[in-house]
Biopython code that builds the backbone (N, CA, C, O; Angstrom):
import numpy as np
from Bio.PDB.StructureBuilder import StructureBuilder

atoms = [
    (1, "UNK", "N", (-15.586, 51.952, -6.965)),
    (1, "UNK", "CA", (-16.212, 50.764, -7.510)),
    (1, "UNK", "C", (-17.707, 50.790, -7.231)),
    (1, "UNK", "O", (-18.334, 51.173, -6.243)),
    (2, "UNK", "N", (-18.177, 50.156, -8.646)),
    (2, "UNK", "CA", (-19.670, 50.367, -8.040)),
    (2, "UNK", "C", (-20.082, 48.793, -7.284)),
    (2, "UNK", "O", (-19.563, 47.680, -7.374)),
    (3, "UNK", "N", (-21.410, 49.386, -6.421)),
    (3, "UNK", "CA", (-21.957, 47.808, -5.884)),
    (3, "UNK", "C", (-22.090, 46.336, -6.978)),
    (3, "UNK", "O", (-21.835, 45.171, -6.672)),
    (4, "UNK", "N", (-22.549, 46.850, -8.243)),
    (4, "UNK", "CA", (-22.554, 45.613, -8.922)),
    (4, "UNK", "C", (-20.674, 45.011, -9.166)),
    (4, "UNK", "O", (-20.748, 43.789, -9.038)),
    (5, "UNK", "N", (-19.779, 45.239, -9.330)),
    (5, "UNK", "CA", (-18.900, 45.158, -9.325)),
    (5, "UNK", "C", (-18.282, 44.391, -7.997)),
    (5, "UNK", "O", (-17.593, 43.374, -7.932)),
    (6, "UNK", "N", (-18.789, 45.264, -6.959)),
    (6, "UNK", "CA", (-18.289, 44.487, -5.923)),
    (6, "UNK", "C", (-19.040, 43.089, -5.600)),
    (6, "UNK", "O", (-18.513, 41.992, -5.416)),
    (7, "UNK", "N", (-19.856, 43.289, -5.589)),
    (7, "UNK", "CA", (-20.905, 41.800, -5.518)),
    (7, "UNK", "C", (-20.076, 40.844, -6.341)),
    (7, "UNK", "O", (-19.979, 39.724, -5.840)),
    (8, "UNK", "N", (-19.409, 41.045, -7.578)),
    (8, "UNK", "CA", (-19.064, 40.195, -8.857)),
    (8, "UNK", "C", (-18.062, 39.973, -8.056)),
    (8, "UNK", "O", (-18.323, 38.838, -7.658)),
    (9, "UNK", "N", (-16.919, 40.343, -7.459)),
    (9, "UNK", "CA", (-15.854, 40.298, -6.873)),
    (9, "UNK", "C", (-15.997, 39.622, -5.689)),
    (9, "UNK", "O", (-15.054, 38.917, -5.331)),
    (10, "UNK", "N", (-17.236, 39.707, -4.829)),
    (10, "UNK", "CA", (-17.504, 39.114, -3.875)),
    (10, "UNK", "C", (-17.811, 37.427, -4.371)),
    (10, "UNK", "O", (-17.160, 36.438, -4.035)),
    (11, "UNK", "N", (-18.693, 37.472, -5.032)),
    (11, "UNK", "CA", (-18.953, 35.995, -5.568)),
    (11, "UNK", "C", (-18.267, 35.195, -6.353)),
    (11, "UNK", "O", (-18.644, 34.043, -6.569)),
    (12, "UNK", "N", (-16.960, 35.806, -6.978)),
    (12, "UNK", "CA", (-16.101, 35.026, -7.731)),
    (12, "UNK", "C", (-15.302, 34.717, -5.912)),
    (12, "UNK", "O", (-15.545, 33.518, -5.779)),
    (13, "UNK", "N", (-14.830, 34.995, -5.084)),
    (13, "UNK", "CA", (-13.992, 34.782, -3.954)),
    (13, "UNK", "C", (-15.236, 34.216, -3.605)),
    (13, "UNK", "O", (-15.657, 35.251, -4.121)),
    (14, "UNK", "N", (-15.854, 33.840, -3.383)),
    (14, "UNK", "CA", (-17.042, 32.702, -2.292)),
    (14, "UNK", "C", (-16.939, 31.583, -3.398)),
    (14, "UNK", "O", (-16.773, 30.465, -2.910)),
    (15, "UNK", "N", (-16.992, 31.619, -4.606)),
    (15, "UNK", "CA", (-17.184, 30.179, -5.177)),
    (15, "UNK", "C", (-15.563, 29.723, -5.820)),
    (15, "UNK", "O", (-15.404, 28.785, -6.600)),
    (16, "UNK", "N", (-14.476, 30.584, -5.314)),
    (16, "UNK", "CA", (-13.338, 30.014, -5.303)),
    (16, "UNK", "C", (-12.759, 29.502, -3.981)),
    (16, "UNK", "O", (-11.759, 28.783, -3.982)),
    (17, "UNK", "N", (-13.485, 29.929, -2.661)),
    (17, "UNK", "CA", (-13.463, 29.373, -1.735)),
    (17, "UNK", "C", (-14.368, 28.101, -1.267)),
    (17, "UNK", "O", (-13.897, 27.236, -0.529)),
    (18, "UNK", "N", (-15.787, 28.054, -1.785)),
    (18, "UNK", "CA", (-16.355, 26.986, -2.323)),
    (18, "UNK", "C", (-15.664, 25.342, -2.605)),
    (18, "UNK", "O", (-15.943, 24.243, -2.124)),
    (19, "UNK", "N", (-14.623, 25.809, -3.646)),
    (19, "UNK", "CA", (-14.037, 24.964, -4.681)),
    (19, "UNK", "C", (-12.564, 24.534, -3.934)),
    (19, "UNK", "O", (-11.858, 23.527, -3.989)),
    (20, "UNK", "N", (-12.486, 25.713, -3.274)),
    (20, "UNK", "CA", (-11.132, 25.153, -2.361)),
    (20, "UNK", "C", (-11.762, 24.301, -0.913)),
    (20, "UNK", "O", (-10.943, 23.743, -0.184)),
    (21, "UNK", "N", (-12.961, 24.260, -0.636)),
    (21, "UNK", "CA", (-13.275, 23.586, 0.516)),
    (21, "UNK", "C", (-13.636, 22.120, 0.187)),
    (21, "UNK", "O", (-13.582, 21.169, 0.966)),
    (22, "UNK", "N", (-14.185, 22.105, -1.699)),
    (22, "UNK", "CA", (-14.440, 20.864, -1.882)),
    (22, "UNK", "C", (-13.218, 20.193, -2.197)),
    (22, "UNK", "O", (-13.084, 18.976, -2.071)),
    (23, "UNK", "N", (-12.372, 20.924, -2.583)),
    (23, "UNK", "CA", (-10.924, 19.835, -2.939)),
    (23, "UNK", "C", (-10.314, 19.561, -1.554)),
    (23, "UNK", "O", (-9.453, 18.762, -1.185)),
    (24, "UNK", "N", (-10.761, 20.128, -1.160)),
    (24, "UNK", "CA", (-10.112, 19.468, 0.602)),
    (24, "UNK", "C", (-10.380, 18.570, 1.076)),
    (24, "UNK", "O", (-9.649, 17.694, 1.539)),
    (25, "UNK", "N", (-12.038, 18.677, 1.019)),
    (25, "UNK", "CA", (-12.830, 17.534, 1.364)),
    (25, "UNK", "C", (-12.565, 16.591, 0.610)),
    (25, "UNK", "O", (-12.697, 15.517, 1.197)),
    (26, "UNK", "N", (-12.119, 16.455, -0.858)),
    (26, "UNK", "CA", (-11.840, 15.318, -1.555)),
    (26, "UNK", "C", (-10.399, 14.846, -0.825)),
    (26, "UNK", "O", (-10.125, 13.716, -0.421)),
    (27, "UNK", "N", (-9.543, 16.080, -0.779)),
    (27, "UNK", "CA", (-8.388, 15.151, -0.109)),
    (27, "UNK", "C", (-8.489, 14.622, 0.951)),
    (27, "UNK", "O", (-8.279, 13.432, 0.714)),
    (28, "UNK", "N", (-8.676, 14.738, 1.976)),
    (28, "UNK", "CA", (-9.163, 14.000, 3.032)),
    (28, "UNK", "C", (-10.291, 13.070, 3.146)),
    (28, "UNK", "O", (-10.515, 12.503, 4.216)),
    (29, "UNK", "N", (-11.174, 12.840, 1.874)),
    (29, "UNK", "CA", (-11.930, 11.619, 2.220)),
    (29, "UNK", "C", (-10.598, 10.133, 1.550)),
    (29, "UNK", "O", (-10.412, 8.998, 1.988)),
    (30, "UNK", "N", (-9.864, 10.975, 0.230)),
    (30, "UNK", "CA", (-8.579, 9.817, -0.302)),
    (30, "UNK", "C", (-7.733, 9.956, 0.830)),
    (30, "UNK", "O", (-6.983, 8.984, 0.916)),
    (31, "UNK", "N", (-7.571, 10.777, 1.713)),
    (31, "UNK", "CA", (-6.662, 9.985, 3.076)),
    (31, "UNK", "C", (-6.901, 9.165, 3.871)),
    (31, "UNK", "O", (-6.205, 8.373, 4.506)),
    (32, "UNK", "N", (-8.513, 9.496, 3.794)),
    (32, "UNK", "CA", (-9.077, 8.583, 4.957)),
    (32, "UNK", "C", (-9.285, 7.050, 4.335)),
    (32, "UNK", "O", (-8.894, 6.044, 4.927)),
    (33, "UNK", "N", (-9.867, 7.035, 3.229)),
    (33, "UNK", "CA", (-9.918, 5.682, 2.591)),
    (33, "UNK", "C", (-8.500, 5.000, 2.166)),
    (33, "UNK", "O", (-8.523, 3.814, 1.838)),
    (34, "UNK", "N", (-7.531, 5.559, 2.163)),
    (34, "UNK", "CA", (-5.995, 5.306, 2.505)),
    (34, "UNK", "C", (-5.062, 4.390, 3.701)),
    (34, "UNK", "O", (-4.180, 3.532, 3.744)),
    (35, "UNK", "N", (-6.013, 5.309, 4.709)),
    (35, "UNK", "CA", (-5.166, 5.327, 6.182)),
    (35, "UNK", "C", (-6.583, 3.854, 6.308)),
    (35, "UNK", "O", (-6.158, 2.975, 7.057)),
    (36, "UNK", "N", (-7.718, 3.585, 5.864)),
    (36, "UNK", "CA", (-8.573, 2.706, 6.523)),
    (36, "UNK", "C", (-8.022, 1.033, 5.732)),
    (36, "UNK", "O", (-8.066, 0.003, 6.405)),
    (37, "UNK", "N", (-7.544, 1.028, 4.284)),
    (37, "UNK", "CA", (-6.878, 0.304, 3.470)),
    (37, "UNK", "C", (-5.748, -0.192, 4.381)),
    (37, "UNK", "O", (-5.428, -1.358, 4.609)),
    (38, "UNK", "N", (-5.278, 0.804, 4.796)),
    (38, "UNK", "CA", (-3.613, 0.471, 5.286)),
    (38, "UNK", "C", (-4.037, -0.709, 6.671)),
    (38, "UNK", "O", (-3.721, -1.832, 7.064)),
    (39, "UNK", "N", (-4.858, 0.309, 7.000)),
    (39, "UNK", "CA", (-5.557, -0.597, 8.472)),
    (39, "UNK", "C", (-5.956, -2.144, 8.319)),
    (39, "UNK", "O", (-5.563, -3.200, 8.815)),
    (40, "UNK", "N", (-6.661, -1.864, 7.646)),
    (40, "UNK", "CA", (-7.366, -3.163, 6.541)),
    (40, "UNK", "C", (-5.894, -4.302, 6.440)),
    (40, "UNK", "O", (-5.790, -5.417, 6.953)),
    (41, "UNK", "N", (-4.919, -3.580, 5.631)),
    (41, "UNK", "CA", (-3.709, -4.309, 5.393)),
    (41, "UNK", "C", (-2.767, -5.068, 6.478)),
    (41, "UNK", "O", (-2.234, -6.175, 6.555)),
    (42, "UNK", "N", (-2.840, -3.944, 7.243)),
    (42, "UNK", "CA", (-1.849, -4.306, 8.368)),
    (42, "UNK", "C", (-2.426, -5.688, 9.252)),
    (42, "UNK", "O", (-1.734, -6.680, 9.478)),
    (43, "UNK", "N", (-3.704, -5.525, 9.643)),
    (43, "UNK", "CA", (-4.685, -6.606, 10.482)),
    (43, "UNK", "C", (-4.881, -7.731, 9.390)),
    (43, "UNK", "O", (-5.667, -8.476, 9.977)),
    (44, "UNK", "N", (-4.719, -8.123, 8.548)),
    (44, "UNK", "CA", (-4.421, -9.380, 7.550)),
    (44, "UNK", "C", (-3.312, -9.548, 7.832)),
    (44, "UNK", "O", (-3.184, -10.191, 8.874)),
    (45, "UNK", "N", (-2.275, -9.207, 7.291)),
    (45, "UNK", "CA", (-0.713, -9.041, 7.642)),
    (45, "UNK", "C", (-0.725, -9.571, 9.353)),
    (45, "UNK", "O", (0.247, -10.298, 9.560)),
    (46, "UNK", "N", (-1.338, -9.429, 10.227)),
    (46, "UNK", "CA", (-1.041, -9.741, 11.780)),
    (46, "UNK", "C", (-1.826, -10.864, 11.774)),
    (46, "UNK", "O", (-2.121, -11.249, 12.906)),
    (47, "UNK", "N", (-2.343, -11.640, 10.691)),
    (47, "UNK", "CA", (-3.518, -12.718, 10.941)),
    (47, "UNK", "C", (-2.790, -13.852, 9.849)),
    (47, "UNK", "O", (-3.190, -15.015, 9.778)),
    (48, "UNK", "N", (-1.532, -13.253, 8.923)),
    (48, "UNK", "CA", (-1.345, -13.959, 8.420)),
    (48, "UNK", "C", (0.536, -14.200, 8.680)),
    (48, "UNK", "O", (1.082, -14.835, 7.778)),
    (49, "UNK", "N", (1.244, -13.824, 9.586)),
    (49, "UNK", "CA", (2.062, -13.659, 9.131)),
    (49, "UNK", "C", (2.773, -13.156, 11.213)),
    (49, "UNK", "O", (2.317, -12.346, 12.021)),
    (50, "UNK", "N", (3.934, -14.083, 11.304)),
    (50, "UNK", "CA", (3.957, -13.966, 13.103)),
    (50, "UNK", "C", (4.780, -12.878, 13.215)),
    (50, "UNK", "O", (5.170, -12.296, 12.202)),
    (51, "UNK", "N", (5.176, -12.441, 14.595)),
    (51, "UNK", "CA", (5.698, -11.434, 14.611)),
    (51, "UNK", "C", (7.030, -11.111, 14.187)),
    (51, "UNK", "O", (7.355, -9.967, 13.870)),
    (52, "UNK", "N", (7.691, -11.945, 14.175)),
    (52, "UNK", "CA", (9.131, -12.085, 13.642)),
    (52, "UNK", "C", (9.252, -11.704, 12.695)),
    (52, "UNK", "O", (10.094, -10.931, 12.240)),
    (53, "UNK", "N", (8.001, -12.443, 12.036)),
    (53, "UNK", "CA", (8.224, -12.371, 10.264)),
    (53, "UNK", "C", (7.625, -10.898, 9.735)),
    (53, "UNK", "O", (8.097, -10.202, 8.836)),
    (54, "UNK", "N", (6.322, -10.603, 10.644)),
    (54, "UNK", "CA", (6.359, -9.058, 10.561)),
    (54, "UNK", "C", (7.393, -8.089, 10.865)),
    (54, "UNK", "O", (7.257, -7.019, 10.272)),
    (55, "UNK", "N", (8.349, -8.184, 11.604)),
    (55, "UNK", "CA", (9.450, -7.851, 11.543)),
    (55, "UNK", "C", (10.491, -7.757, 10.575)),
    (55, "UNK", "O", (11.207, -6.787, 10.326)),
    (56, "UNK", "N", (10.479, -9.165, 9.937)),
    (56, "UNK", "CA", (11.185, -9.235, 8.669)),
    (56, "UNK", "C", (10.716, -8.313, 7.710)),
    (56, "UNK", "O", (11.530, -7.556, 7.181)),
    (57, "UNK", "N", (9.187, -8.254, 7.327)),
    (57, "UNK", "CA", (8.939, -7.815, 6.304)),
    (57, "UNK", "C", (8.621, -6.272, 6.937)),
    (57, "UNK", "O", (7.860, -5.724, 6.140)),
    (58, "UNK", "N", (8.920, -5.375, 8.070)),
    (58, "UNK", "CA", (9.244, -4.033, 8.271)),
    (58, "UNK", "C", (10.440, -3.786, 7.683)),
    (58, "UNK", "O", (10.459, -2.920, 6.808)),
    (59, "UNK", "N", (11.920, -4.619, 8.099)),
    (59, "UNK", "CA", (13.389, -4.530, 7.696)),
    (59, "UNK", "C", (13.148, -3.780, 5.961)),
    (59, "UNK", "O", (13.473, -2.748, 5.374)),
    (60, "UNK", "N", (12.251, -5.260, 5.623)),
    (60, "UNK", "CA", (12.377, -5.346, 4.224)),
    (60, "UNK", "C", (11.597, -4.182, 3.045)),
    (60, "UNK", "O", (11.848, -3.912, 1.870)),
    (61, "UNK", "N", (10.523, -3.672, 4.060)),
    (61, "UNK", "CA", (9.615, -2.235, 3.626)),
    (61, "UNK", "C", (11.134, -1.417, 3.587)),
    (61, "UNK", "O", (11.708, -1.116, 2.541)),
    (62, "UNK", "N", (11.602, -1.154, 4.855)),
    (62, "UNK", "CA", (12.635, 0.126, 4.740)),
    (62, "UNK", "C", (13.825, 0.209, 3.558)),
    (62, "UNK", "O", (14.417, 1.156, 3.041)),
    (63, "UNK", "N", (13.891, -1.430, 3.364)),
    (63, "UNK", "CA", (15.403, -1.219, 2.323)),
    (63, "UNK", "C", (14.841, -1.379, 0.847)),
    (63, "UNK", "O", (15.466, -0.861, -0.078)),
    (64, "UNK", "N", (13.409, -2.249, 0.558)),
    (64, "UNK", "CA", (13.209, -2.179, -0.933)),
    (64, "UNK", "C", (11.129, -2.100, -0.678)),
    (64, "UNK", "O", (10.250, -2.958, -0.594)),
    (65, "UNK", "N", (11.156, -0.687, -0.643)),
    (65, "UNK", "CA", (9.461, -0.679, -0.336)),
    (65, "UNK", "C", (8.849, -1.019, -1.493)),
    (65, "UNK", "O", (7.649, -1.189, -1.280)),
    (66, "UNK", "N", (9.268, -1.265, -3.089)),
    (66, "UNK", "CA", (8.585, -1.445, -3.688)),
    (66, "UNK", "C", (8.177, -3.052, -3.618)),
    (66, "UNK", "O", (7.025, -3.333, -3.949)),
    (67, "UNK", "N", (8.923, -3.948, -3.269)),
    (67, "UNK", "CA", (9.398, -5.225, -2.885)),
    (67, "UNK", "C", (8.456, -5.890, -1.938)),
    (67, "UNK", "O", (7.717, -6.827, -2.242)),
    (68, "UNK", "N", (8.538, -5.372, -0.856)),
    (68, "UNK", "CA", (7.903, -5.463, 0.073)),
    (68, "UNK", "C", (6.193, -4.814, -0.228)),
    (68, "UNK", "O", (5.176, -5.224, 0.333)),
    (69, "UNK", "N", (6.257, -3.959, -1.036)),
    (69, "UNK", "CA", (4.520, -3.844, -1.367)),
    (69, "UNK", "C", (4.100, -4.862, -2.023)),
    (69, "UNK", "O", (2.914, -5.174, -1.912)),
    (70, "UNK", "N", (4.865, -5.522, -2.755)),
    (70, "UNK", "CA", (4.715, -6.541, -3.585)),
    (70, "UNK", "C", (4.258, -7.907, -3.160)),
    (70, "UNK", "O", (3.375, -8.499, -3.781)),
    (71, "UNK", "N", (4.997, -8.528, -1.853)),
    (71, "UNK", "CA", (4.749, -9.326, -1.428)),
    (71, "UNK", "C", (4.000, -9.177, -0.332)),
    (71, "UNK", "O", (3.722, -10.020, 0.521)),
    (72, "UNK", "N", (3.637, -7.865, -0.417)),
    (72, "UNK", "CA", (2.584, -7.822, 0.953)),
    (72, "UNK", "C", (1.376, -8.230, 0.008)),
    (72, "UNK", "O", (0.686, -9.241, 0.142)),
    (73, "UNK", "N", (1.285, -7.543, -0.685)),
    (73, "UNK", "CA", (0.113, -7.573, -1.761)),
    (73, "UNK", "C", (-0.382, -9.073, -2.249)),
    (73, "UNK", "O", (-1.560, -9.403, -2.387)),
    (74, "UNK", "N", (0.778, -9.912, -2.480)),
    (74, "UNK", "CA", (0.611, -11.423, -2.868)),
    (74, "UNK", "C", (-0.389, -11.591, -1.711)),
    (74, "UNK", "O", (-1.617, -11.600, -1.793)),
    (75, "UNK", "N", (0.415, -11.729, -0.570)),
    (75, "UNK", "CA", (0.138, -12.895, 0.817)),
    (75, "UNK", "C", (-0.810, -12.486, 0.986)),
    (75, "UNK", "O", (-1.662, -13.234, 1.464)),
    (76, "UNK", "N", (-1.216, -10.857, 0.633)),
    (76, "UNK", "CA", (-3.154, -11.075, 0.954)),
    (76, "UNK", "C", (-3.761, -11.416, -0.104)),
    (76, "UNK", "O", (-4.965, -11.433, 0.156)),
    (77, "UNK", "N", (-3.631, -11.609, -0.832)),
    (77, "UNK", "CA", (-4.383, -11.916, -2.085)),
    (77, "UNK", "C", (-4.580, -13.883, -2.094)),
    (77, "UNK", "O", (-5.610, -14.424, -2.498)),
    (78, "UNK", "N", (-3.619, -14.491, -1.677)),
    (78, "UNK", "CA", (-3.549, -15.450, -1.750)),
    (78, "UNK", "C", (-4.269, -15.906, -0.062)),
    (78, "UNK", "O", (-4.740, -17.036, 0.068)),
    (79, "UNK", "N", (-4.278, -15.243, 0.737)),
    (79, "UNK", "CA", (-5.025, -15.545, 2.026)),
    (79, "UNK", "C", (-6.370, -15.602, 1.236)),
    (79, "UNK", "O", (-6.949, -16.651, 0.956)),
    (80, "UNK", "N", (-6.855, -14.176, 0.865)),
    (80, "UNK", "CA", (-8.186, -13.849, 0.883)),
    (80, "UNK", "C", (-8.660, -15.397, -0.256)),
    (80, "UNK", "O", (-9.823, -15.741, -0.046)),
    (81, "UNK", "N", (-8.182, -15.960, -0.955)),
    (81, "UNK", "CA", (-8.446, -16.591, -2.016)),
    (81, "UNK", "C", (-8.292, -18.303, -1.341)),
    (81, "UNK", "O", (-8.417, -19.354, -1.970)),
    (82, "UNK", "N", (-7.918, -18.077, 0.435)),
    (82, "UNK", "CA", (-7.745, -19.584, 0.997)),
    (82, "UNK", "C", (-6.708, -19.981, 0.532)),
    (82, "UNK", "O", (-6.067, -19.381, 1.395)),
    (83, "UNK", "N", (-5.674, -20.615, -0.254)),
    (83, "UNK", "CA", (-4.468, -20.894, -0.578)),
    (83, "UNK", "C", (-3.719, -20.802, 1.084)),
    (83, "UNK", "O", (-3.321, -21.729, 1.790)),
    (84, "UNK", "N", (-3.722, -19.543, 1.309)),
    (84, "UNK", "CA", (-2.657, -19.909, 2.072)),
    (84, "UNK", "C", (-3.315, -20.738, 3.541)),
    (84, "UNK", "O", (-2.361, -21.339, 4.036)),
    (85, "UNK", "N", (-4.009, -20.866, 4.003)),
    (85, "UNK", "CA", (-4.788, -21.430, 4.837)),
    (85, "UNK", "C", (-5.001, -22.842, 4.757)),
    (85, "UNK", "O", (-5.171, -23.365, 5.858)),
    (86, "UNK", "N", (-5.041, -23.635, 3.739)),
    (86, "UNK", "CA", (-5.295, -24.779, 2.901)),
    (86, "UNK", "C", (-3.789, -25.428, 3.011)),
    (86, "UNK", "O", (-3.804, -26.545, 3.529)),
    (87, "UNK", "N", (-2.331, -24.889, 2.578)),
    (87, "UNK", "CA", (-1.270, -25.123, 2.402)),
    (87, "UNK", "C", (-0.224, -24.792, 3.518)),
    (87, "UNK", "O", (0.875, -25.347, 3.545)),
    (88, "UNK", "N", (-0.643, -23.812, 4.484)),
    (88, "UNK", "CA", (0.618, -23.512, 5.116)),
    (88, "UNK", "C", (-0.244, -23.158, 6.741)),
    (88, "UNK", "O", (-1.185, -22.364, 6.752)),
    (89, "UNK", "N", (0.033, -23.567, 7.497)),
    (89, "UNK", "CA", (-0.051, -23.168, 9.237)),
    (89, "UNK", "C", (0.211, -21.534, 9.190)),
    (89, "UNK", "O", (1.216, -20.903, 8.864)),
    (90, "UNK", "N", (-1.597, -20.929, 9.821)),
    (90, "UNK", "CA", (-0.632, -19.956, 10.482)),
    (90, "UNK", "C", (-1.250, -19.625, 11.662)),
    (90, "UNK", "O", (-2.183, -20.160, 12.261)),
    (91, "UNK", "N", (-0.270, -18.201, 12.012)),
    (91, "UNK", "CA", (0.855, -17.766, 11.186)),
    (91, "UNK", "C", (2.301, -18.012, 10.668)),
    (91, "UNK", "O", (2.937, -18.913, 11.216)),
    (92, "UNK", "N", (2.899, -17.279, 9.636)),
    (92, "UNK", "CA", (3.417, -18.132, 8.914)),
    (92, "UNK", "C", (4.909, -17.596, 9.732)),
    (92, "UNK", "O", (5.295, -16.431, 9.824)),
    (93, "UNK", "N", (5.729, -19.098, 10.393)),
    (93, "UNK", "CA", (6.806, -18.237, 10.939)),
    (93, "UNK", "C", (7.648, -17.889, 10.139)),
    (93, "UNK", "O", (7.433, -18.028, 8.935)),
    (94, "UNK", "N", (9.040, -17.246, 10.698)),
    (94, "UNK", "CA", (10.016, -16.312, 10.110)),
    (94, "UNK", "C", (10.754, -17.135, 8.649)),
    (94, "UNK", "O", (10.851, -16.819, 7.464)),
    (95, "UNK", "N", (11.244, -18.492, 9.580)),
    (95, "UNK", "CA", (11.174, -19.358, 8.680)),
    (95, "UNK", "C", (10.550, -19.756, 7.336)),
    (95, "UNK", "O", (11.100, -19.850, 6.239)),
    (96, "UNK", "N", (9.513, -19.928, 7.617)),
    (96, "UNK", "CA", (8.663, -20.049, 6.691)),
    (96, "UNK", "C", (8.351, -19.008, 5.136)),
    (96, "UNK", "O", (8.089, -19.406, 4.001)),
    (97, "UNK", "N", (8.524, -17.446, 5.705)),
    (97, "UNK", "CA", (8.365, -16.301, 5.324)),
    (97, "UNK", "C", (9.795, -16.208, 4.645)),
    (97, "UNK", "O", (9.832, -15.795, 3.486)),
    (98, "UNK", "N", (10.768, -16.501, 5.171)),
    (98, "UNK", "CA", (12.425, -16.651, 4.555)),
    (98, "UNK", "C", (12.367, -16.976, 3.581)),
    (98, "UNK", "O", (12.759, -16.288, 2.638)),
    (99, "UNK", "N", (11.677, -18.555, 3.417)),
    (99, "UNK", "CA", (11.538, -19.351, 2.227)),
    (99, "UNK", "C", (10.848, -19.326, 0.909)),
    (99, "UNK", "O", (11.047, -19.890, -0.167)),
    (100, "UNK", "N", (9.863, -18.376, 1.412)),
    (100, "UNK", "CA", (8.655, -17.997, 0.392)),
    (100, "UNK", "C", (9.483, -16.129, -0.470)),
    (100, "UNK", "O", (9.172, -15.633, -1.553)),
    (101, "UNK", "N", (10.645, -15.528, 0.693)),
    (101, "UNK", "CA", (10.913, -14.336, -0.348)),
    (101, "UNK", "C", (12.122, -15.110, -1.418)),
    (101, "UNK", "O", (12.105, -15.146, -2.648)),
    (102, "UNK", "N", (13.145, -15.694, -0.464)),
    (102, "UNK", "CA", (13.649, -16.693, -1.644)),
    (102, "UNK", "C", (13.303, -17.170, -2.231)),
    (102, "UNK", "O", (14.250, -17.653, -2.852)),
    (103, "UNK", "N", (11.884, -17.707, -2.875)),
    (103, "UNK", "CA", (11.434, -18.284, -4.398)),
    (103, "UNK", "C", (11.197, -17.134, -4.856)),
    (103, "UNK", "O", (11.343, -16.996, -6.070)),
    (104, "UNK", "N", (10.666, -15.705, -3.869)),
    (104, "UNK", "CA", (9.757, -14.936, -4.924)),
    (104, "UNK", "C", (11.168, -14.313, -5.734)),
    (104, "UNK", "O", (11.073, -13.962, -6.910)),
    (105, "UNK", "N", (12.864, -14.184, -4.761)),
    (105, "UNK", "CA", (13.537, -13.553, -5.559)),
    (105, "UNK", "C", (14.206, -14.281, -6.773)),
    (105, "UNK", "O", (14.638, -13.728, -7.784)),
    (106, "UNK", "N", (14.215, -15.473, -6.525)),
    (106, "UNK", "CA", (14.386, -16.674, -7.617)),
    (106, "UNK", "C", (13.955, -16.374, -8.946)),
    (106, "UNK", "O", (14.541, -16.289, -10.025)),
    (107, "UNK", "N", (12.595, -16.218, -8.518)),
    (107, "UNK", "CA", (11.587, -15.805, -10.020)),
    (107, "UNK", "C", (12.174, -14.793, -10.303)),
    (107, "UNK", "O", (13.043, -15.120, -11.111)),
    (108, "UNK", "N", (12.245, -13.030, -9.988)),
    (108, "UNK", "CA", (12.713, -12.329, -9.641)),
    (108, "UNK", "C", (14.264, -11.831, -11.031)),
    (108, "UNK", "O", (14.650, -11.112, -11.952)),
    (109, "UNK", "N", (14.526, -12.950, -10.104)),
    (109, "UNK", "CA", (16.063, -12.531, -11.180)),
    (109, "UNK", "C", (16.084, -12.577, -12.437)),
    (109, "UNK", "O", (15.524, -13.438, -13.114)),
    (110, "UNK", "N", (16.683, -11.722, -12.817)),
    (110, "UNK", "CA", (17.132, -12.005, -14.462)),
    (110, "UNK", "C", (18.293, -12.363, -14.997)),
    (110, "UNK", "O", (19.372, -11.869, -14.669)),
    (111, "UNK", "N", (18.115, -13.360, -15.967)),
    (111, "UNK", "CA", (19.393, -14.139, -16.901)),
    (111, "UNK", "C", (19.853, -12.948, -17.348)),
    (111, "UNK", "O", (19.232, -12.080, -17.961)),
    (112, "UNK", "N", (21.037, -12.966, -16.982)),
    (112, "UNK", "CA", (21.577, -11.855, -17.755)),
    (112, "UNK", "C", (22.809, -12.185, -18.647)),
    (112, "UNK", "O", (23.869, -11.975, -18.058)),
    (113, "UNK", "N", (22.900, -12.514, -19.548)),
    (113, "UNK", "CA", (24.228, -12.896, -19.901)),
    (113, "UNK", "C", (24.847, -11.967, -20.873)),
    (113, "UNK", "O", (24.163, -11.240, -21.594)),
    (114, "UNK", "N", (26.011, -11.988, -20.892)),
    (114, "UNK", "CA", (27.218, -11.278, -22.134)),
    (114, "UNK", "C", (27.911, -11.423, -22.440)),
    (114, "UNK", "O", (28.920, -11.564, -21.750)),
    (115, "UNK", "N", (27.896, -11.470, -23.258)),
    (115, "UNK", "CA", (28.494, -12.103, -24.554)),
    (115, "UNK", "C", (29.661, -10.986, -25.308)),
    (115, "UNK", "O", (29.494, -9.988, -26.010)),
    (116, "UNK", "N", (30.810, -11.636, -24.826)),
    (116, "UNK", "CA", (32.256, -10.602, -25.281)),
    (116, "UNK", "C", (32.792, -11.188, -26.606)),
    (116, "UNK", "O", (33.354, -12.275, -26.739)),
    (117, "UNK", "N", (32.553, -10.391, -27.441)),
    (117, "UNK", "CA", (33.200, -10.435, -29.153)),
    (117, "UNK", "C", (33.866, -10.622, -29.440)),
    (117, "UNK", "O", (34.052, -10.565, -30.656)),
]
sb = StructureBuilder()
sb.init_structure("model")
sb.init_model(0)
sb.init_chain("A")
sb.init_seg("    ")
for serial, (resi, resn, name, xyz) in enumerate(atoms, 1):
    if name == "N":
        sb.init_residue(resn, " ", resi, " ")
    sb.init_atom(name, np.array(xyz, "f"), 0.0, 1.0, " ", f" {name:<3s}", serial, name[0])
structure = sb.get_structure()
């Protein structure tokens, strides 16, 4: 092989290693802004919500996580917006938290009816 050849060979492997150091770096800055969100989440969640009921809503992550993202997602949305601060003591006990997934599954359900011919 001649030197120009190898150089070409050399510099296609440096700017494919390049390209593999920047996609790394991209993945790990979306982990880190991930893992800092979650952080973010969890410390609302402990400001809004007592331990019991954080408890409840761990149970409730493990058996329906889409469920539980859901209403995690409300209760901060509705903190950050005062609602819940204005309307309800907190944190909000277990009780309290009981009552609020029973309306959300209320809404939740669907009429289902059928109708046999």
């Amino acid at each position: 092989m001649s030197d120009e050849e190898l150089d070409k060979i050399r510099q296609k492997r440096l700017e494919e290693l390049r390209r593999k150091q920047a996609q790394h770096q991209h993945y790990e800055n979306i982990q880190r802004q991930q893992e800092e969100f979650e952080q973010q989440k969890e410390e609302i969640l402990r400001q809004i919500l007592s331990s019991e009921a954080r408890s409840r809503l761990l149970n409730l992550r493990i058996s329906r996580p889409d469920y539980a993202e859901s209403i995690e997602m409300q209760l901060i949305q509705l903190f950050q917006q005062g609602v819940l601060q204005s309307q309800m003591n907190l944190p909000l006990s277990d009780e309290t938290f009981k009552s609020i997934l029973k309306k959300s599954q209320e809404k939740q359900k669907r009429n289902t009816k059928i109708k046999i011919i």
